[in-house]
N, C-alpha and C positions, 0 to 999 in steps of 0.2 A: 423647350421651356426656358430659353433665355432672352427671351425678346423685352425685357427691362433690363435687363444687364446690358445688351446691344444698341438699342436704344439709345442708355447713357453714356456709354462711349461715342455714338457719334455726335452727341448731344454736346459731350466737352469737345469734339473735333469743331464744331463749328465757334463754343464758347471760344476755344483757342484761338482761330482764325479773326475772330470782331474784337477779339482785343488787342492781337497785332496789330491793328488797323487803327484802334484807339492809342496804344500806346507807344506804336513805332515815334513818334514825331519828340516824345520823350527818351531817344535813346533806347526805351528800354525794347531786349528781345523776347519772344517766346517760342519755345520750342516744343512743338505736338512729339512725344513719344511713342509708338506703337511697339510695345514690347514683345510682342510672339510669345513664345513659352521660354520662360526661367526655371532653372532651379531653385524653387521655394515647397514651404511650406502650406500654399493657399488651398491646392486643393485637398489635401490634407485635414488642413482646417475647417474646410467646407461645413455650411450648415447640413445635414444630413437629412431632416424635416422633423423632425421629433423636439423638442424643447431640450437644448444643451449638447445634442447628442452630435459629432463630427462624423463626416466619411470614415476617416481615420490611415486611408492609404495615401498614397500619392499617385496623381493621374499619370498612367502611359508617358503621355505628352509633356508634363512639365517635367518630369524623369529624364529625358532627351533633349529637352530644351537648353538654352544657352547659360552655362556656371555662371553664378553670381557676378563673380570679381570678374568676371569678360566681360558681363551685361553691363555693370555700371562705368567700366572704362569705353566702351564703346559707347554709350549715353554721355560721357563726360566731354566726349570729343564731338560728339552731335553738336551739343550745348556751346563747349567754343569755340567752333565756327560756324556759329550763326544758321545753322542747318533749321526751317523754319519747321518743317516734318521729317521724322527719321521712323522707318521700320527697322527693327531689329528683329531679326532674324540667325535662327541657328547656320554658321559659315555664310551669310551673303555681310559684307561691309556696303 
């Protein structure tokens, strides 16, 4: 049942890609991120299906997934050097 959710992620993978291509000649860069699972509060937050109501736990996966303050230092280093797409993943650099 996530095939909107999948969808628009590969949806921005491509937005990503046509606009490097539009905007490379401006200098400017863009960098596709695929985050793997973080430590956050999203699944958590999740809609649950009921009007207002959340999951309320947090998934297995994001549980294990990669600490905050790692994910945004490894995204930060993606970003300056120019890395055009980065996986992030739990231990792979």
């Amino acid at each position: 049942m996530r095939t909107a959710y999948s969808a628009s992620k590969f949806a921005f993978t491509g937005f990503s890609r046509a606009l490097r291509g539009e905007v490379s000649h401006h200098g400017v860069k863009v960098t596709m991120i695929y985050p793997g699972y973080v430590q956050t509060n999203i699944s958590k937050n999740a809609h649950a299906g009921a009007f207002g109501q959340t999951i309320g736990f947090t998934d297995k996966n994001i549980a294990n997934g990669i600490a905050l303050p790692n994910a945004i230092s490894r995204i930060l280093r993606a970003v300056e050097t120019g890395e055009t797409e980065y996986c992030l993943y739990n231990g792979i650099d």
